[in-house]
N, CA, C and O atoms as a MOPAC input file, in Angstrom:
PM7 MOZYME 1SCF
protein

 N    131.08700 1   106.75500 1    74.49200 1
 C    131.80600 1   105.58000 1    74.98000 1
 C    132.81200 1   105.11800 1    73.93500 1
 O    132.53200 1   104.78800 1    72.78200 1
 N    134.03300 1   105.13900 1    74.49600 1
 C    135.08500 1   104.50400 1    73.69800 1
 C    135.71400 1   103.31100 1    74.15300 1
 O    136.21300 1   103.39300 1    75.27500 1
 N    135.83500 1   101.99000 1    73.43200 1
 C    136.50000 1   100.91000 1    73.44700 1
 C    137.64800 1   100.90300 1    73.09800 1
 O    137.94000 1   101.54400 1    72.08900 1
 N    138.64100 1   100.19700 1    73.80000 1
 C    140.22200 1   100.77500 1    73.14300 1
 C    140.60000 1    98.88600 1    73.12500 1
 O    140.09000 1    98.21000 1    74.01800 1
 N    141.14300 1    98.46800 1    72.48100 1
 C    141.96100 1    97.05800 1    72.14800 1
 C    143.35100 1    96.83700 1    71.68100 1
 O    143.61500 1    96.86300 1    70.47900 1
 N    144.24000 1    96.62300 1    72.58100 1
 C    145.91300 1    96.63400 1    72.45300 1
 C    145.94500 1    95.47600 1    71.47300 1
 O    144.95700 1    94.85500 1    71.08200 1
 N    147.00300 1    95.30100 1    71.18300 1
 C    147.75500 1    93.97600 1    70.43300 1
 C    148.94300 1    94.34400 1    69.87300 1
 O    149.22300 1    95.38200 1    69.27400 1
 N    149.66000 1    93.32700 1    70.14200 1
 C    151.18800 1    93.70600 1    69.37900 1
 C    151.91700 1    93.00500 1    70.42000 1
 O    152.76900 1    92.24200 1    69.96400 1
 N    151.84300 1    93.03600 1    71.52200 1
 C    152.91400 1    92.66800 1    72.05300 1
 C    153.54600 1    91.34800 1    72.25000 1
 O    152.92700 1    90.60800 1    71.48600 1
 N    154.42500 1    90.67100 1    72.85000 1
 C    155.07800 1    89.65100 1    73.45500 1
 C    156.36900 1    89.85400 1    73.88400 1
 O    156.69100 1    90.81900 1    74.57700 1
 N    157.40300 1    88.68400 1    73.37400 1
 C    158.87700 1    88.42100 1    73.90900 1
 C    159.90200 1    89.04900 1    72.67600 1
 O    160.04400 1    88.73700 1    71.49400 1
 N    160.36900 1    89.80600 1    73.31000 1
 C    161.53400 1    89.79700 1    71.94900 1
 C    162.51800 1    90.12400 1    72.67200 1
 O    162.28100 1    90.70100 1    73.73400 1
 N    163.95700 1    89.82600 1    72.26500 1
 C    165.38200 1    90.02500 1    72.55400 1
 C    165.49400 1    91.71900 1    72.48300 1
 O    164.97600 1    92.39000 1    71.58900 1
 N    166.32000 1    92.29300 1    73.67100 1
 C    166.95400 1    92.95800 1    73.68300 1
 C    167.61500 1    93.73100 1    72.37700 1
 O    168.63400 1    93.28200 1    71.85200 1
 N    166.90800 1    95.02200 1    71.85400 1
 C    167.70600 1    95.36600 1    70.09700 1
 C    166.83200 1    95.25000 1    69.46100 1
 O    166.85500 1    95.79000 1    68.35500 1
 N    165.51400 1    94.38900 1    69.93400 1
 C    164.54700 1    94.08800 1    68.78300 1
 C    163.42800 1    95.32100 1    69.02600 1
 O    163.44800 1    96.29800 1    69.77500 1
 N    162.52600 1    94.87000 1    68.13100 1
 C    161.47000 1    95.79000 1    68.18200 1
 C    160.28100 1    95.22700 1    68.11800 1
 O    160.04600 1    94.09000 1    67.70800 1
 N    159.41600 1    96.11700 1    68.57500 1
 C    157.47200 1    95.83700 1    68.81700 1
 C    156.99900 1    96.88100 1    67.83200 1
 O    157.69400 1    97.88100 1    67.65700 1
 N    155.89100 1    96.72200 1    67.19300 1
 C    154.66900 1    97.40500 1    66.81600 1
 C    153.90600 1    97.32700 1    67.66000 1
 O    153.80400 1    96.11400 1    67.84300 1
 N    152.97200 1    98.05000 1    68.64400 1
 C    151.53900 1    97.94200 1    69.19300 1
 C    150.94200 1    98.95200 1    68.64100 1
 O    151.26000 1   100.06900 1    68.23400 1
 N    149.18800 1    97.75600 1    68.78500 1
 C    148.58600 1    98.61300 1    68.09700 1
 C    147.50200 1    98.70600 1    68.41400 1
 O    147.00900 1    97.63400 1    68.06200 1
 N    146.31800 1    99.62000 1    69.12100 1
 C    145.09100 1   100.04300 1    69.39500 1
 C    144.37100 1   100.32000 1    68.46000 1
 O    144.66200 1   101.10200 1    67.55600 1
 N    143.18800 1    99.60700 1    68.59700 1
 C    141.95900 1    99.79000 1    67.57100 1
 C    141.03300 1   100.00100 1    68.57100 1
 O    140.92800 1    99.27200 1    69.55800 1
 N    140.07500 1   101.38200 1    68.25300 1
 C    139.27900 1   102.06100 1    69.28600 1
 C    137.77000 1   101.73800 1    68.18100 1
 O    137.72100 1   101.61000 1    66.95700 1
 N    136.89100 1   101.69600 1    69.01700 1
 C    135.23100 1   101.88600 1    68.74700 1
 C    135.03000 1   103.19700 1    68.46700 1
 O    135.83500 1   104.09800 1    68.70100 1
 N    133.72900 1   103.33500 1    67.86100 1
 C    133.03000 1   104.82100 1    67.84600 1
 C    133.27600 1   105.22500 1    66.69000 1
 O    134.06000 1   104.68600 1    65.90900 1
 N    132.62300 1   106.21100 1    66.48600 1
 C    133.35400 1   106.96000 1    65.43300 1
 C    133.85000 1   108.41400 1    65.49100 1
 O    134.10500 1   109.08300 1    64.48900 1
 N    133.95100 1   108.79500 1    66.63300 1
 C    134.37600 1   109.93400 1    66.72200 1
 C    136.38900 1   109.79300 1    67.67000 1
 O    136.96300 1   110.61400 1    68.38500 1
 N    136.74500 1   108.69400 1    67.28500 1
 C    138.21900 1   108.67900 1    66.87200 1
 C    138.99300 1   109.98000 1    67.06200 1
 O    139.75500 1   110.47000 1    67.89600 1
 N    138.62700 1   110.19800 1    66.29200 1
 C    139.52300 1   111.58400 1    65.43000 1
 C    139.53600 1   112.58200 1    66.51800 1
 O    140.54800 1   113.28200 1    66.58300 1
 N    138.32800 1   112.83500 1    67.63600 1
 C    138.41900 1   113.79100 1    68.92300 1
 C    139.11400 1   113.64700 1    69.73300 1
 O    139.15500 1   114.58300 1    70.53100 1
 N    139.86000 1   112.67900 1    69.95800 1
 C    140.64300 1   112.07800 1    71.31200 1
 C    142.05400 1   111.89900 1    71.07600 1
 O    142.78000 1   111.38400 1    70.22600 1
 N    142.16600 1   112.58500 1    72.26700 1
 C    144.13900 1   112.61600 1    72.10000 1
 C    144.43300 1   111.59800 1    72.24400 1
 O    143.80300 1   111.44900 1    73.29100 1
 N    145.04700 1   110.34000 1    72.03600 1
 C    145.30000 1   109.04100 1    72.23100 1
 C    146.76000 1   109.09500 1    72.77000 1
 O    147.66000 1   109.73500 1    72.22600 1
 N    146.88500 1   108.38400 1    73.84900 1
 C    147.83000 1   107.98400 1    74.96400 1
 C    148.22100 1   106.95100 1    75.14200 1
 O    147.37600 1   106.05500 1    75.12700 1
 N    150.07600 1   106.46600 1    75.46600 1
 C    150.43500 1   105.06900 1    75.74300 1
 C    151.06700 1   105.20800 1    77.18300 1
 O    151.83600 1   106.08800 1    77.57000 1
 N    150.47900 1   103.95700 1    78.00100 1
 C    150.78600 1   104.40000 1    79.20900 1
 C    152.05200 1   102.70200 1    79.27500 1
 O    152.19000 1   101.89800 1    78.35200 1
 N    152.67000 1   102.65900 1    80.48900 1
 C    153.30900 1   101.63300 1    80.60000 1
 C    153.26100 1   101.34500 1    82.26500 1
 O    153.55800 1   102.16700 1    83.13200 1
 N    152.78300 1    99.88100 1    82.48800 1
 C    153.28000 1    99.56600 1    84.41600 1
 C    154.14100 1    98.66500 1    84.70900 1
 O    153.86600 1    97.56200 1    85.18100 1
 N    155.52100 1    99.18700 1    84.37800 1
 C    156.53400 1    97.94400 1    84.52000 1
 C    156.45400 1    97.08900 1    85.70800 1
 O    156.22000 1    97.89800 1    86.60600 1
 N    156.52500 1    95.67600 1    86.34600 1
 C    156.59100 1    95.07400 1    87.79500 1
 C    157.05000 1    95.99700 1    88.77300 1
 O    158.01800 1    96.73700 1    88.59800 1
 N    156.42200 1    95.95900 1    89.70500 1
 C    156.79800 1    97.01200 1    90.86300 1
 C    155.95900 1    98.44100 1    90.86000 1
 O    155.45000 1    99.12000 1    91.75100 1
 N    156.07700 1    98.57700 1    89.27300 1
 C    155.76900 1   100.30800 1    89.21000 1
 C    154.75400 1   100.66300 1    89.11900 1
 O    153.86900 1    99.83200 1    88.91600 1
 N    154.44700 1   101.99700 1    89.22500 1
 C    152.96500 1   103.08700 1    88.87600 1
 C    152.67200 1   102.93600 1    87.85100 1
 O    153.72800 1   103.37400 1    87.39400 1
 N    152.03200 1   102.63900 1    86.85300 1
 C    151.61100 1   103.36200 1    85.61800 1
 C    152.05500 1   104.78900 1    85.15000 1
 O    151.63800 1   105.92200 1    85.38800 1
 N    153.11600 1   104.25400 1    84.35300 1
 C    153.60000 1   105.63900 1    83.94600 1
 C    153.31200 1   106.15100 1    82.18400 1
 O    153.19200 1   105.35300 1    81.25400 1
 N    153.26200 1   107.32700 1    82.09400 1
 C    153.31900 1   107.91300 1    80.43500 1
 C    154.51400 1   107.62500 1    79.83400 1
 O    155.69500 1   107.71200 1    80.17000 1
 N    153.80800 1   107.19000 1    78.67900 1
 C    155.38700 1   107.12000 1    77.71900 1
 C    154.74000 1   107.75900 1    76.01500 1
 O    155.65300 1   108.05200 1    75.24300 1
 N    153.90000 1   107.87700 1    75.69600 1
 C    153.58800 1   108.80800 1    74.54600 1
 C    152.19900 1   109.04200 1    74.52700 1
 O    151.29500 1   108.32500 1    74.95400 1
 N    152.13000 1   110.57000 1    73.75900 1
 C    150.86200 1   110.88100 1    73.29700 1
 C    150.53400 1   111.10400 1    71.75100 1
 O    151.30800 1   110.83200 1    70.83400 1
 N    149.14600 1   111.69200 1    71.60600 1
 C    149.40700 1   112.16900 1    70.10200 1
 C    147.66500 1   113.02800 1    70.16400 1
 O    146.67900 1   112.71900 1    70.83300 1
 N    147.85800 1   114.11900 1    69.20900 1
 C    146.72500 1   114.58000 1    69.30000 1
 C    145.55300 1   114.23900 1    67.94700 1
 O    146.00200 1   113.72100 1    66.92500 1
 N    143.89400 1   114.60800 1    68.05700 1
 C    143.15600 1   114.20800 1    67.43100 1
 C    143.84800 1   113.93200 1    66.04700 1
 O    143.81700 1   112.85400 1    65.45400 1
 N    144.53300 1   115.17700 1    65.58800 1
 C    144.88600 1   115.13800 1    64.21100 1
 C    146.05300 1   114.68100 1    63.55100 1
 O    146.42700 1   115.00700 1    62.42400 1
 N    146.67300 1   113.79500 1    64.44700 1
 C    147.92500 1   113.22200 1    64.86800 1
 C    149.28600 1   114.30600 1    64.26200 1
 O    150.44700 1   113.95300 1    64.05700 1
 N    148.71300 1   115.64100 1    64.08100 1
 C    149.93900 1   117.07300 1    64.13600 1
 C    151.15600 1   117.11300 1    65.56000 1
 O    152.38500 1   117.10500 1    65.50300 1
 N    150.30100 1   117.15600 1    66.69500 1
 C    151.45300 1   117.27600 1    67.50400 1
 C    151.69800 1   115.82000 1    68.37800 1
 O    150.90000 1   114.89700 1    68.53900 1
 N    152.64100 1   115.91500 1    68.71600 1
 C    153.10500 1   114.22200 1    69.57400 1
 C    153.63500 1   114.65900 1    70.43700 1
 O    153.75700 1   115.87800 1    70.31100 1
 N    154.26100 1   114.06700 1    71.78200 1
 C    154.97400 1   114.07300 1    72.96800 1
 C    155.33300 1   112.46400 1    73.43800 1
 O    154.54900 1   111.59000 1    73.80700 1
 N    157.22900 1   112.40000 1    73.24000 1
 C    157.27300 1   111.39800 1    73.95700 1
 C    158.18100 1   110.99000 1    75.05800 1
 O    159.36000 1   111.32300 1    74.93900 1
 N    157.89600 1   110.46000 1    75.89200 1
 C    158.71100 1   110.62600 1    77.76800 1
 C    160.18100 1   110.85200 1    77.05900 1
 O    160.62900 1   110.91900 1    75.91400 1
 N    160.67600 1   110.93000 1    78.43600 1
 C    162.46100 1   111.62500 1    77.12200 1
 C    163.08500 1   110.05800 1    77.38500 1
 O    163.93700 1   109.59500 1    76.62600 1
 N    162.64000 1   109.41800 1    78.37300 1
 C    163.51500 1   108.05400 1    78.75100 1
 C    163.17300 1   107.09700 1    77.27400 1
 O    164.03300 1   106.24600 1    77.04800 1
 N    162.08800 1   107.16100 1    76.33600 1
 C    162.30800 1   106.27600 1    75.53600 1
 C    162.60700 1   107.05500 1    74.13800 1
 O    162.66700 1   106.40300 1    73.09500 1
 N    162.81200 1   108.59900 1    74.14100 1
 C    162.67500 1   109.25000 1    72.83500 1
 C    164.06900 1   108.63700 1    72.00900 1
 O    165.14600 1   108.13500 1    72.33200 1
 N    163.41800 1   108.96800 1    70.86000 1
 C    164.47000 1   108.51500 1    69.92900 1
 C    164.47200 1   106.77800 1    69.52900 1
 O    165.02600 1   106.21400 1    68.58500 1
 N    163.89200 1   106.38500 1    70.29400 1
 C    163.50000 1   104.58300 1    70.53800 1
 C    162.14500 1   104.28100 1    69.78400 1
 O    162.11600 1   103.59200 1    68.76400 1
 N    160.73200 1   104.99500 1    70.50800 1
 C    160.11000 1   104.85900 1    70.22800 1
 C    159.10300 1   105.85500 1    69.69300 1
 O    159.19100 1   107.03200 1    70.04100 1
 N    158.13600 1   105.44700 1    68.85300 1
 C    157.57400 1   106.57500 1    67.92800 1
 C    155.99100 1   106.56100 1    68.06100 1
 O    155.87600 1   105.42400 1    68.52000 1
 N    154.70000 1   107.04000 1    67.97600 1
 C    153.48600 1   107.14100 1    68.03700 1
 C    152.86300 1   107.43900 1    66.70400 1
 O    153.61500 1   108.12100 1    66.00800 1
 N    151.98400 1   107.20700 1    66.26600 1
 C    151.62600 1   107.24900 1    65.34600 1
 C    150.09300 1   107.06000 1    65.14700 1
 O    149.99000 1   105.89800 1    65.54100 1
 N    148.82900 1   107.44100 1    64.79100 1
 C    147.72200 1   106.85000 1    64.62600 1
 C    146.90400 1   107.15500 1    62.85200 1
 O    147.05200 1   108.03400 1    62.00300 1
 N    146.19300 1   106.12300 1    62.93100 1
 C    145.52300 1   106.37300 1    61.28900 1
 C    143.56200 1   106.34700 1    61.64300 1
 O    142.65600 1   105.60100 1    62.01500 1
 N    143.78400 1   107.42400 1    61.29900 1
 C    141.78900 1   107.66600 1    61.81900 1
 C    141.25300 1   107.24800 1    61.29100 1
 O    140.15000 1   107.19900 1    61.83600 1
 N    141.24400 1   106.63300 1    60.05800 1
 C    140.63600 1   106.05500 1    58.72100 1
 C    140.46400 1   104.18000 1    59.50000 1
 O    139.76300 1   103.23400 1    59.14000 1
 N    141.23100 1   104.29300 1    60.38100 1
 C    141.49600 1   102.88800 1    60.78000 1
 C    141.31300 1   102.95000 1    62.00800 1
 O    141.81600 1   102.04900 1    62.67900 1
 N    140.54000 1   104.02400 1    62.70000 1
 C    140.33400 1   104.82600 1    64.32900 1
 C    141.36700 1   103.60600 1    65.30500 1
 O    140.90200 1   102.96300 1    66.24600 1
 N    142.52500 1   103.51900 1    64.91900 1
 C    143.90800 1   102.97200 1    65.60800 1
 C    145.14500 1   103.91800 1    65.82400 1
 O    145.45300 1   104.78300 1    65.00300 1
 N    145.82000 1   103.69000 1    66.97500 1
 C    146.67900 1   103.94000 1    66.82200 1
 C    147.86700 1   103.31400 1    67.53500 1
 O    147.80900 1   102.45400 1    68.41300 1
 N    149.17800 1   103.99800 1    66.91400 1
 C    150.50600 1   102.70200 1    67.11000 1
 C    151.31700 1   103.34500 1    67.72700 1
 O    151.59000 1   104.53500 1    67.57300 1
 N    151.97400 1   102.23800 1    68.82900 1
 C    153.14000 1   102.24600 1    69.43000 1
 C    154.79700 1   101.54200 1    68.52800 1
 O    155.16000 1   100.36800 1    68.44300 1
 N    155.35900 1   102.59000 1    68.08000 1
 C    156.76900 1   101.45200 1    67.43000 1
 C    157.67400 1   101.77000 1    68.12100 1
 O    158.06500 1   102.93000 1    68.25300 1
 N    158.21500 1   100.63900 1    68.75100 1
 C    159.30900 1   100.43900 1    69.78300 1
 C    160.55200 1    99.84600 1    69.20900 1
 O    160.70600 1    98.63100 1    69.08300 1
 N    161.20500 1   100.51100 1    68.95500 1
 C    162.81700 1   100.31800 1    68.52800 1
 C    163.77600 1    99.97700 1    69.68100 1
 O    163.48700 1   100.20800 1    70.85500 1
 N    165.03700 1    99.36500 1    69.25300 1
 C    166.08200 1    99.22300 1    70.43600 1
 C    165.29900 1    98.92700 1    71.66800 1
 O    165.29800 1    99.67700 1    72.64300 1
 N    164.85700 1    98.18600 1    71.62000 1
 C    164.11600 1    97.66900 1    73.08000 1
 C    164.93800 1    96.93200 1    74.19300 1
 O    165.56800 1    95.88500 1    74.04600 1
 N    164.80200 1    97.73000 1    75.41300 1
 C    166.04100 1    97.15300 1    76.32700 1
 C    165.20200 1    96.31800 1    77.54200 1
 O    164.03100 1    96.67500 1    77.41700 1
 N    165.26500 1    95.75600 1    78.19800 1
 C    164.64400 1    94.76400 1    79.14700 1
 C    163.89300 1    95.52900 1    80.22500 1
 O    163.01800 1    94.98300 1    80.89800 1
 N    164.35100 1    97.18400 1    80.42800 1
 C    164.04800 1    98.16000 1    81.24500 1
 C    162.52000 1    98.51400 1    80.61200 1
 O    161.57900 1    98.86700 1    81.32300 1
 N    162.45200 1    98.36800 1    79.27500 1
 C    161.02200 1    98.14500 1    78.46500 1
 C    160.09800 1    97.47000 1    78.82500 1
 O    158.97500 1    97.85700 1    78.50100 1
 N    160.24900 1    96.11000 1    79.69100 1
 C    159.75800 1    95.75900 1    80.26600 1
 C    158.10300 1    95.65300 1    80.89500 1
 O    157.99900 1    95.51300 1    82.11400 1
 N    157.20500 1    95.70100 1    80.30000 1
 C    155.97900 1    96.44400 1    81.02500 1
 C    154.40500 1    96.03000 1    80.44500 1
 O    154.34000 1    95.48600 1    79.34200 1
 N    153.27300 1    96.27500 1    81.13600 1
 C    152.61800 1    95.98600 1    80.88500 1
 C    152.07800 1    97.42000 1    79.74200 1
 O    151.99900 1    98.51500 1    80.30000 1
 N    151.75700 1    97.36400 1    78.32200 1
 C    151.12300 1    99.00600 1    77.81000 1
 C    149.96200 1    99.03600 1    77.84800 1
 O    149.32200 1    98.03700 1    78.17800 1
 N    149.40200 1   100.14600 1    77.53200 1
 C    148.30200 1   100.51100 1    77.55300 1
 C    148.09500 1   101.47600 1    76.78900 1
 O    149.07500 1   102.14900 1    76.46600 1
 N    146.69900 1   101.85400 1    76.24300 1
 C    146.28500 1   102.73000 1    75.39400 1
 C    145.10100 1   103.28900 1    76.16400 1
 O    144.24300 1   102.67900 1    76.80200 1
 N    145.28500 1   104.84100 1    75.91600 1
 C    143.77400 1   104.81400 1    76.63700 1
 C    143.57000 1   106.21100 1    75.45300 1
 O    144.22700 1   106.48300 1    74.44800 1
 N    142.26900 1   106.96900 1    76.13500 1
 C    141.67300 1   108.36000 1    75.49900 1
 C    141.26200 1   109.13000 1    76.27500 1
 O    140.53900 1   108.85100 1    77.23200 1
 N    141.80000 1   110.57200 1    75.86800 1
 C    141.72500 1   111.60400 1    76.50700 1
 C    141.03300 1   112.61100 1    75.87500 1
 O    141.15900 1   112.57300 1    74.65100 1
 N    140.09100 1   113.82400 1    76.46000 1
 C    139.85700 1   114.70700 1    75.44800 1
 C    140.08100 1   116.37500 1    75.71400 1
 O    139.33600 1   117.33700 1    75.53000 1
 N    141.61400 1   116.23800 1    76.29200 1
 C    142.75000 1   117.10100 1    76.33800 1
 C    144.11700 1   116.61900 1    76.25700 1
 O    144.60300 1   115.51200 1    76.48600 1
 N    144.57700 1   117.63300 1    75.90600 1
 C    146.23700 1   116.68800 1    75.62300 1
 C    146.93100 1   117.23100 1    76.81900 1
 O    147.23000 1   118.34500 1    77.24800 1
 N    147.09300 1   115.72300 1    77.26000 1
 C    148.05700 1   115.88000 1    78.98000 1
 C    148.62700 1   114.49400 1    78.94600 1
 O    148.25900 1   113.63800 1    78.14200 1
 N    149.58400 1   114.31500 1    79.90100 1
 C    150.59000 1   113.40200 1    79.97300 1
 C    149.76000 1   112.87800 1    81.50100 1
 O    150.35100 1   112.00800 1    82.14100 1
 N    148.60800 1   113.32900 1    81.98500 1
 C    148.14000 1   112.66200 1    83.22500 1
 C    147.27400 1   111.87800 1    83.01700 1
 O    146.26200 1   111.94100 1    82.31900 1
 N    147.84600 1   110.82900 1    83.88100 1
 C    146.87800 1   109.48400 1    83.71500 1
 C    145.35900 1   110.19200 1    84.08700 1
 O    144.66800 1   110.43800 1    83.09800 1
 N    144.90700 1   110.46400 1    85.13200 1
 C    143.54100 1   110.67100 1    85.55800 1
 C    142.98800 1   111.75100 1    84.32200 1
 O    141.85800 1   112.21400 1    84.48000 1
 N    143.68500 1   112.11200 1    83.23100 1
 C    142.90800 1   112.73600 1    81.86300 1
 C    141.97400 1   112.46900 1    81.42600 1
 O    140.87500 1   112.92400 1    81.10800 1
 N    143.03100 1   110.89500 1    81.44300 1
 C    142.46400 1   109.83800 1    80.74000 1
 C    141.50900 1   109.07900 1    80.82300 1
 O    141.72400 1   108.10300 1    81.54200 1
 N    139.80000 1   109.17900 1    80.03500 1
 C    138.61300 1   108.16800 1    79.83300 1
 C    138.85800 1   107.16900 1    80.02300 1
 O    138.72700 1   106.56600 1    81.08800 1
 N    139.27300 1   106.77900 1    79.01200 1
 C    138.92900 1   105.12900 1    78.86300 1
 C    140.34700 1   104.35700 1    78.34000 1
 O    141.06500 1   104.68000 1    77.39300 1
 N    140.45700 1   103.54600 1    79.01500 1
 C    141.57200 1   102.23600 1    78.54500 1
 C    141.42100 1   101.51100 1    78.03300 1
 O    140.23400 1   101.18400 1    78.02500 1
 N    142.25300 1   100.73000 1    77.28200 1
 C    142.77700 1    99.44600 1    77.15000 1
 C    142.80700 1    98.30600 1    78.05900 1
 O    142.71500 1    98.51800 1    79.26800 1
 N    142.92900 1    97.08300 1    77.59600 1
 C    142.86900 1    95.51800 1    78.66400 1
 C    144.23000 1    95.58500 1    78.57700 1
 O    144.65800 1    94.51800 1    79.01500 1
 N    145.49500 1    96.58100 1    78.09800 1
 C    146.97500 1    96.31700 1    78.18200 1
 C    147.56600 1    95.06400 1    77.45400 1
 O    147.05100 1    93.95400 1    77.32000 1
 N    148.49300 1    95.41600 1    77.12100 1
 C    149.24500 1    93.98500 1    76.65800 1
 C    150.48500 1    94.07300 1    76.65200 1
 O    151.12600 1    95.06700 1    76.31000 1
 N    151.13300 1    92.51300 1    77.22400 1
 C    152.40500 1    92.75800 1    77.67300 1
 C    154.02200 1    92.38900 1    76.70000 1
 O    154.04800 1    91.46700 1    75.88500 1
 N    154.62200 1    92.82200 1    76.83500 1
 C    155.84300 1    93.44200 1    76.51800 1
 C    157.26200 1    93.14200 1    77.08900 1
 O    157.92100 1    94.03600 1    77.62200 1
 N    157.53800 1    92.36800 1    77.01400 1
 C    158.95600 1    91.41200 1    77.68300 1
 C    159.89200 1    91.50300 1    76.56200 1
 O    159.74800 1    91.29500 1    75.35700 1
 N    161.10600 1    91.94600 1    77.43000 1
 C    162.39300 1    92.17500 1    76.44800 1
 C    163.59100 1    91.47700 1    77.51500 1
 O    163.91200 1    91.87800 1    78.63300 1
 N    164.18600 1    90.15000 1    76.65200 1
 C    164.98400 1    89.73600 1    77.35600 1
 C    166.17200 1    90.37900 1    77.30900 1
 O    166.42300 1    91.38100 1    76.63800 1
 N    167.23300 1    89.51900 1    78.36300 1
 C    168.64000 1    90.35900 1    77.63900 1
 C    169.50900 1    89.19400 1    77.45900 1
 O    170.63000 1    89.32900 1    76.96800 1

């Protein structure tokens, strides 16, 4: 059983930037591909980054690459969302969840996050 806990988010202007950041239970961390999902108003729950146990390989959606970055520290069984140039299309509720294969599909994915939200004015 893994517990996942978002934080980081709120309001920021258009240009600005977020840190989020997941702190997971357990101690076996280090096995789980860790995933950021996003459900902007209206939308599905969609993928926007991954990262694997050993945080070696990453994948991130191409709509935010170059913006935003993934990152996790096992020592601290967390891991981070950094959101650069944030445009209002950012918009969304995130999420963190765990997987124990590396896939970009939500139904991979164990266990979630309570999400936290993410408003970018313009």
């Amino acid at each position: 059983q893994v517990q996942l806990v978002e934080s980081g988010g709120g309001l920021v202007q258009a240009g600005g930037s977020l840190r989020l950041s997941c702190a997971a239970s357990g101690r076996t961390f280090s096995s789980y591909v860790m995933g950021w999902f996003r459900r902007a108003p209206g939308k599905e729950r969609a993928f926007v980054a991954l990262i694997d146990g050993g945080g070696s390989s990453k994948y991130i959606t191409v709509s935010v690459q170059g913006r935003f970055t993934i990152s996790r520290d096992n020592a601290k069984n967390t891991v981070y969302l950094q959101m650069n140039s944030l445009k209002p299309e950012d918009t969304a509720v995130y999420y963190c969840a765990a997987a124990e294969s590396y896939s970009i599909l939500r139904h991979e994915y164990k266990y979630w996050g309570q999400g936290t939200q993410v408003t970018v004015s313009s």
